[in-house]
N, C-alpha and C positions, 0 to 999 in steps of 0.2 A: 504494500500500500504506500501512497504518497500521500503528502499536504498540498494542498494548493486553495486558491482563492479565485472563486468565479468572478471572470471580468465582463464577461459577453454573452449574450445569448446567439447563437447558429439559426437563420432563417434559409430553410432549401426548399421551394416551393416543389422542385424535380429533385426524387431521392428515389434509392432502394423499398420495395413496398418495405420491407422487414422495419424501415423504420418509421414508418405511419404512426401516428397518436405517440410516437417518444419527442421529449424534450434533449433537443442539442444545446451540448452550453461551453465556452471558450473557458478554459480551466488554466489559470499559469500556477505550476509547477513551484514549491517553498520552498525553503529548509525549515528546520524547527523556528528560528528565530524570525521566520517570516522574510527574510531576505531572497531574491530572485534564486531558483537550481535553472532552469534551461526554460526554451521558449514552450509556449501553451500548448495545450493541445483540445481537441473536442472531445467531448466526455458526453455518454447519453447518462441524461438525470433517472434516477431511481429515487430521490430521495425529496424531491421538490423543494431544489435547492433554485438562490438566485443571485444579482450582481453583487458581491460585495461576501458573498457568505461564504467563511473557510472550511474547507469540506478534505474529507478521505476519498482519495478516487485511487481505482488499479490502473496501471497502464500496460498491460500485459491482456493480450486478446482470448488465451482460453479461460482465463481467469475471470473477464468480462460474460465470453459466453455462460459460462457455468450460472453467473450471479442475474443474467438475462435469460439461461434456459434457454439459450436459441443455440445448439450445439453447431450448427453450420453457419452461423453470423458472421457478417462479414466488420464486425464490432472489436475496436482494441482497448477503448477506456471506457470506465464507467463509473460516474460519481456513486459510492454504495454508505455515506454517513456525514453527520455536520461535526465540526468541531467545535466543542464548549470552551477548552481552554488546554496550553499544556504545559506542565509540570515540569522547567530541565532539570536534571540533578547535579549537583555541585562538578562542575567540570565537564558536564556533558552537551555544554552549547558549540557552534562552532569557532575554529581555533580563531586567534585574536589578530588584528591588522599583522602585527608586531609577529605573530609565529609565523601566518602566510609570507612575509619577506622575510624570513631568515638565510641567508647567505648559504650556500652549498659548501659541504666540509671540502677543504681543499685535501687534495691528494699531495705526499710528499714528491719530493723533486728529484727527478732522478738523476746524475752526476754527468754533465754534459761532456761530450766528446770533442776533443781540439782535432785539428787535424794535425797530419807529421808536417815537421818544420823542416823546410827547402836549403 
């Protein structure tokens, strides 16, 4: 499962019968702390969710089907819950500006080669 935050709602007048009477909804993708992970994606609503509400969606298509019951769906996300609120535990947010730029360990140096003297 993921976080994300519905931004948009999907209007497709021309679609798949299989998605008749579902709600498509623009889902962008969190991390815990609310901060962007990657770009949106369309989610069909199971939960009658809308703009603004932070929700649990799968992004994995058998795992969609299973929770839609449509075993040959042509479906990859699917919003399945709302979020109330979440709890991090001491150290379990993600790392701090200051760790993302920490410098790479330098490798020692290896003992350069002169060439023979003429």
């Amino acid at each position: 499962m993921k976080i994300g935050t519905v931004i948009g709602t999907v209007v497709a007048t021309l679609k798949h019968e299989g998605f008749e009477g579902r709600k498509l909804l623009l889902v962008r993708p969190e991390d815990p702390s609310g901060g962007r992970a990657e770009g949106p994606v369309i989610a069909v609503d199971t939960v009658r969710a809308g703009a603004g509400d932070r929700v649990l969606f799968l992004d994995e298509g058998n795992s969609a089907r299973q929770v839609l019951d449509w075993p040959d769906g042509c479906v990859r996300a699917v919003i399945v819950g709302y979020i109330d609120s979440i709890d991090l535990a001491a150290g379990g947010g993600p790392p701090t500006a200051a760790a993302r730029r920490s410098p790479p360990a330098r490798r020692p140096r290896s003992p350069r080669r002169r060439p023979p003297s003429r």
